[in-house]
C-alpha positions in Angstrom: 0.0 0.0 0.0 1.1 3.7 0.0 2.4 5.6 2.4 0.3 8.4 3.3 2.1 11.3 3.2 1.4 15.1 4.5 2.8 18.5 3.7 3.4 20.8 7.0 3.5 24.8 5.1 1.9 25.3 1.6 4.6 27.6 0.5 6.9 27.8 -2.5 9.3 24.3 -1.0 6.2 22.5 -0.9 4.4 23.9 -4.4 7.3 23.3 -6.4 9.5 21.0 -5.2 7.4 18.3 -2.3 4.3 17.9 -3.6 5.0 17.3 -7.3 8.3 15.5 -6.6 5.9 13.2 -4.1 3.6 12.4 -7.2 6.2 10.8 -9.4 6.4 7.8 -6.4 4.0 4.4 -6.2 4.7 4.3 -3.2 3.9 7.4 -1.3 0.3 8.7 -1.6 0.0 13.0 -1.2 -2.8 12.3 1.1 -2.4 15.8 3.9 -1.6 19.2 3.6 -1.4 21.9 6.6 -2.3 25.2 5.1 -3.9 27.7 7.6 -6.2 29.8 5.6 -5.8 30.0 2.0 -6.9 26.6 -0.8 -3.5 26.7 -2.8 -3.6 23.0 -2.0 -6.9 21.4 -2.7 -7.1 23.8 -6.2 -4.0 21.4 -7.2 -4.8 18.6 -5.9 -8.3 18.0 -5.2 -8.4 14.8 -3.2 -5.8 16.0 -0.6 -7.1 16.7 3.2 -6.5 20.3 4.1 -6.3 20.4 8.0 -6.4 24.4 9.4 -3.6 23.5 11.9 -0.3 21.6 12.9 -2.0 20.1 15.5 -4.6 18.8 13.8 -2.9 16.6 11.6 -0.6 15.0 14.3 -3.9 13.9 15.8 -4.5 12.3 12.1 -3.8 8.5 12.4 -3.7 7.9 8.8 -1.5 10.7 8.0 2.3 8.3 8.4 5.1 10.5 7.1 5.1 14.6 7.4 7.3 16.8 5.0 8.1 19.8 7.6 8.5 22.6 5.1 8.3 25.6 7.6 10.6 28.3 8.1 13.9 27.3 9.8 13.1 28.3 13.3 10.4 25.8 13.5 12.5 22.9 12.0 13.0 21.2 15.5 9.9 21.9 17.4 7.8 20.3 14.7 9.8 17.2 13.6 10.1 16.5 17.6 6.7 16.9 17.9 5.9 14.8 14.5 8.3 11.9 16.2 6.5 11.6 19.2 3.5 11.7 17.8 4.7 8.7 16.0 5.4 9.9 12.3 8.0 9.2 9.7 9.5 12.4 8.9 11.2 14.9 6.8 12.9 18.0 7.0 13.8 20.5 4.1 17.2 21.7 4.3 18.2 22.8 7.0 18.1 20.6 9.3 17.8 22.6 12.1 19.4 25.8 13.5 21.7 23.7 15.8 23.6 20.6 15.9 22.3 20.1 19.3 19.1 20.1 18.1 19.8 17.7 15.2 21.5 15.7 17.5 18.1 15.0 19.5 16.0 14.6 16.6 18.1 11.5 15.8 17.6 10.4 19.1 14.3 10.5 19.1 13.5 9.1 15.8 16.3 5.7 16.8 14.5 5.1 20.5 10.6 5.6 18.7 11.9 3.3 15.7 11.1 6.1 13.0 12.6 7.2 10.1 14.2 10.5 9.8 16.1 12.0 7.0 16.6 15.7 5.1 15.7 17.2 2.1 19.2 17.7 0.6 18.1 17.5 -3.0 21.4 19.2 -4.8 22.7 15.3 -3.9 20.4 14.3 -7.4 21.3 17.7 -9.5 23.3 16.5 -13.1 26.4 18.7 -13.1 26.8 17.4 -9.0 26.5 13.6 -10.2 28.5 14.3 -13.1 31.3 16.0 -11.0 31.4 13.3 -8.7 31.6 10.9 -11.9 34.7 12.7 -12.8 36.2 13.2 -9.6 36.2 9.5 -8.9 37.9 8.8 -12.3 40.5 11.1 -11.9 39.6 13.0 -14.9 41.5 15.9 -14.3 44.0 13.8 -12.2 44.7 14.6 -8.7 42.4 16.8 -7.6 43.8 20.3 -5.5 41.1 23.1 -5.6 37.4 23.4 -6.0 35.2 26.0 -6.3 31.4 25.9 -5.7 29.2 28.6 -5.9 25.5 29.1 -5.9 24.8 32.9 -6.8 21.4 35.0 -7.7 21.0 38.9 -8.4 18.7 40.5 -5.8 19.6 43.7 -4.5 16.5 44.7 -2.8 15.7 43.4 0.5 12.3 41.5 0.5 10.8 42.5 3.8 8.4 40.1 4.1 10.2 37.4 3.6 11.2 35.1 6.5 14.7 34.2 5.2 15.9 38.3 5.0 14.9 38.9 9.2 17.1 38.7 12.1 15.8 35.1 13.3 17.3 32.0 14.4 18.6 30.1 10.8 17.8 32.6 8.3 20.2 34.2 5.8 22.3 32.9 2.9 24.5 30.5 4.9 21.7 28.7 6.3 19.8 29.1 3.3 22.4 28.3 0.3 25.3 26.8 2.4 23.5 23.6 3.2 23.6 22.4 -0.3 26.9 24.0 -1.0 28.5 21.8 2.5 26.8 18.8 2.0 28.2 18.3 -1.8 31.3 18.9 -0.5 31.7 16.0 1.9 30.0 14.0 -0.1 32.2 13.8 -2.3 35.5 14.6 0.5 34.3 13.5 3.6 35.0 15.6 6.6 37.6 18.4 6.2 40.6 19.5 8.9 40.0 23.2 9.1 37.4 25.7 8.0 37.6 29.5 7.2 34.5 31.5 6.8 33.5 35.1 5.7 30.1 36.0 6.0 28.4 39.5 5.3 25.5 41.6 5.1 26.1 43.4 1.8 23.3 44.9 1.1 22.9 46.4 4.3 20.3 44.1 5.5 19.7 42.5 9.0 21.2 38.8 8.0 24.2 37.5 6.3 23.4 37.8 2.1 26.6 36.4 1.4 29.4 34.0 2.7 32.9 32.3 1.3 33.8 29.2 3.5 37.0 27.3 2.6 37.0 23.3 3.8 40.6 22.3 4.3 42.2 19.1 3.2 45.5 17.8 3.8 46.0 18.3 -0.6 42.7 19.9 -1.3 41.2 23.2 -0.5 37.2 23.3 -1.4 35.8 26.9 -1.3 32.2 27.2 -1.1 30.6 30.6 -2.0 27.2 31.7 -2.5 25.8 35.7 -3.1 22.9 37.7 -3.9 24.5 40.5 -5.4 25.8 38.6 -8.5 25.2 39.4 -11.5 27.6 38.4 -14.1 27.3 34.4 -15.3 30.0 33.3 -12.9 31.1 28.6 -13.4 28.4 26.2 -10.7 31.5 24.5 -10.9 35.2 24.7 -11.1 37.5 21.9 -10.5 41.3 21.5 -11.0 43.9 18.8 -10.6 46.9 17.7 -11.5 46.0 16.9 -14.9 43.8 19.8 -16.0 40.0 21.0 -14.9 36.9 21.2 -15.5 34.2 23.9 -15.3 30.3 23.9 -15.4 28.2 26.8 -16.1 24.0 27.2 -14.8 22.2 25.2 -12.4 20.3 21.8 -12.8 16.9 22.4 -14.7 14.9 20.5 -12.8 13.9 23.4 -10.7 13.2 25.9 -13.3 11.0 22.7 -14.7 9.1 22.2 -11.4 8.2 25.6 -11.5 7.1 25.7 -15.3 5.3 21.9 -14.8 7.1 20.2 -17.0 8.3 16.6 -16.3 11.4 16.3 -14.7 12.7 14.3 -17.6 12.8 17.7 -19.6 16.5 18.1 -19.9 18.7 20.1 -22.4 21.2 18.1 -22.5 24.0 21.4 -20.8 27.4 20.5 -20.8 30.9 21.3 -19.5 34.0 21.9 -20.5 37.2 19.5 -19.5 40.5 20.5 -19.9 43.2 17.9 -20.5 47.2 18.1 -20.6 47.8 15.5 -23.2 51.0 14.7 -25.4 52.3 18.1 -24.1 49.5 20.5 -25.0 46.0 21.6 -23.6 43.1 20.1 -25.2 39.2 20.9 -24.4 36.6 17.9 -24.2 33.0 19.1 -24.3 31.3 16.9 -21.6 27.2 16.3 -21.4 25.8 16.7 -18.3 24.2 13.9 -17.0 20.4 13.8 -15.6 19.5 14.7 -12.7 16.5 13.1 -10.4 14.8 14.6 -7.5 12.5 11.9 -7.3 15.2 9.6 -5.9 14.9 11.1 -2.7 11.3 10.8 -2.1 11.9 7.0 -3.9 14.3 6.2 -1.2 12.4 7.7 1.6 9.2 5.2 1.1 11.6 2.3 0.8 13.5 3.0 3.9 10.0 3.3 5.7 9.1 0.2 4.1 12.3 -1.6 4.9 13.5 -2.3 1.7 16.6 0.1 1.6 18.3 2.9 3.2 17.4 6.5 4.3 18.4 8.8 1.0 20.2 11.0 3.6 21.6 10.0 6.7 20.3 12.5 9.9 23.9 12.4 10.7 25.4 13.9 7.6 23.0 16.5 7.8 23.8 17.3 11.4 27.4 17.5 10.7 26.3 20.2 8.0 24.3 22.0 10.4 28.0 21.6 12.6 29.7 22.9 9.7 27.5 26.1 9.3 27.8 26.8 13.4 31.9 26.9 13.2 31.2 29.1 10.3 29.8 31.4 12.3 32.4 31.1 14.9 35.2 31.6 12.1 34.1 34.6 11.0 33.4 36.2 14.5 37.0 35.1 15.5 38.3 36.3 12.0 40.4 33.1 11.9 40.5 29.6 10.3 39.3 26.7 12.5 40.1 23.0 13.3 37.0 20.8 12.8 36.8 19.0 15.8 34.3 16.6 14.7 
């Protein structure tokens, strides 16, 4: 049978990315939706249940996995509160605001027997998969410096938007740095030191833009995200011993979602490999390879079913949330950082 599964938050998350990306799976069923006043829900899908309130729906017994899609701040409330009221559950990136908090949420979902895992999509984007793909081959050789950015242009402050006030885990580095970190150690695993420089640059009340540099002992990963950027500036840029290779854009699966398209709509963008061969540079155009959202949500209901494992471990995304925290901490202290954990 299918899991019945429930949106908490009817906002932009759930709209384009939750509740279509839970429609592609067999297995899960979009049964709930916690919206407070308005129909967005029930005008797309019509046989969804609209409960008025949070509490409402944990009182729902068929209701057996909730997507928490709220504003950062409430991250850990709700999930503990989902968890003991004995649903699977869900978080979209971030986590939570602490590692503490993480921390018991993992708890809690081991000693109820639940399963808990994070929205960290960026894992399925094309160019991420398709770097990884390289990496592992040693395409460019040895690999010594990576650059990952995630940049918009928006250089008026939206006031009414959750993410731009002085709250516990808004901003950029909660916002953007969660994909940028978990992609990183992915790939890496855990690094020795950090170094972080986060700022307010458009004069704002929380950090719009932040460069954080991972430490390896023959690898330096900086991770840097912006909303002042304008000019087309590489997703990607990797170099090794052997040469590099550079990606321009971001996966199109969003821009997709957000146009309704199916999520096999793909043109096919490439990047560019540089190779020293026989004593000269040569470029190699390289097709990106598609990416797929959906896994998550695939690998969610088999985990709950027992079939397979959680598509993100609760772990890895508390050590992100770790991650961000000593970011903080690095930039306050204006110094790089060993990474203790």
């Amino acid at each position: 049978m299918s899991i019945k599964t429930g949106i908490v938050g009817y906002g932009k998350s759930a709209k384009v990315f939750h509740a279509p990306l839970i429609n592609t799976v067999q297995s899960l069923d979009l049964y709930s939706v916690v919206e407070r006043s308005s129909d967005d829900a029930i005008q797309q899908y019509p046989d969804v249940e609209v409960f008025r309130s949070f509490k409402e729906i944990l009182k729902d017994d068929l209701t057996e996995l909730l997507i928490i899609t709220t504003p950062n701040h409430l991250h850990f409330s709700m999930a503990q509160e989902a968890l003991s009221a004995g649903k699977h559950v869900v978080i979209d990136k971030p986590f939570t605001v602490t590692f503490e908090e993480a921390n018991k949420l993992i708890r809690l979902a081991d000693d109820s027997g639940l399963k808990l895992s994070v929205f960290q999509n960026r894992r399925w984007d094309g160019d991420f998969l398709t770097l990884k793909e390289l990496i592992r081959n040693k395409k460019v050789g040895e690999t010594v410096e990576v650059v990952s950015t995630f940049n918009r242009f928006r250089n008026q402050i939206q006031e009414d938007a959750w993410r731009e006030k002085s709250q516990a885990g808004s901003g950029v580095l909660y916002d953007l740095g969660p994909h940028l970190i978990d992609q990183s150690i992915q790939i890496f695993g855990k690094p020795d030191q950090l170094y972080a420089d986060i700022r307010e640059q458009r004069g704002g009340v929380t950090d719009d833009y932040f460069e954080l540099d991972l430490y390896y002992p023959n690898l330096k990963v900086k991770l840097k995200a912006g909303v002042l950027v304008a000019d087309p500036s590489p997703r990607f840029t990797v170099r090794g011993t052997e040469g590099a290779f550079v990606t321009f854009g971001l996966d199109p699966q969003e821009q997709n979602l957000k146009e309704g398209k199916k999520l096999d709509s793909n043109d096919h963008s490439w990047g560019t490999l540089y190779k020293w061969e026989d004593g000269k540079m040569t470029e190699e155009q390289v097709k990106i390879v598609m990416g797929n959202y959906s896994a998550f949500y695939r690998d969610m209901a088999s985990a709950i079913k027992g079939k397979g494992e959680l598509p993100v471990d609760p772990n890895d995304a508390a050590y992100v949330i770790y991650l961000i925290e000593l970011a903080f901490k690095s930039n306050m202290e204006g110094k790089r950082l060993d990474v203790s954990n």
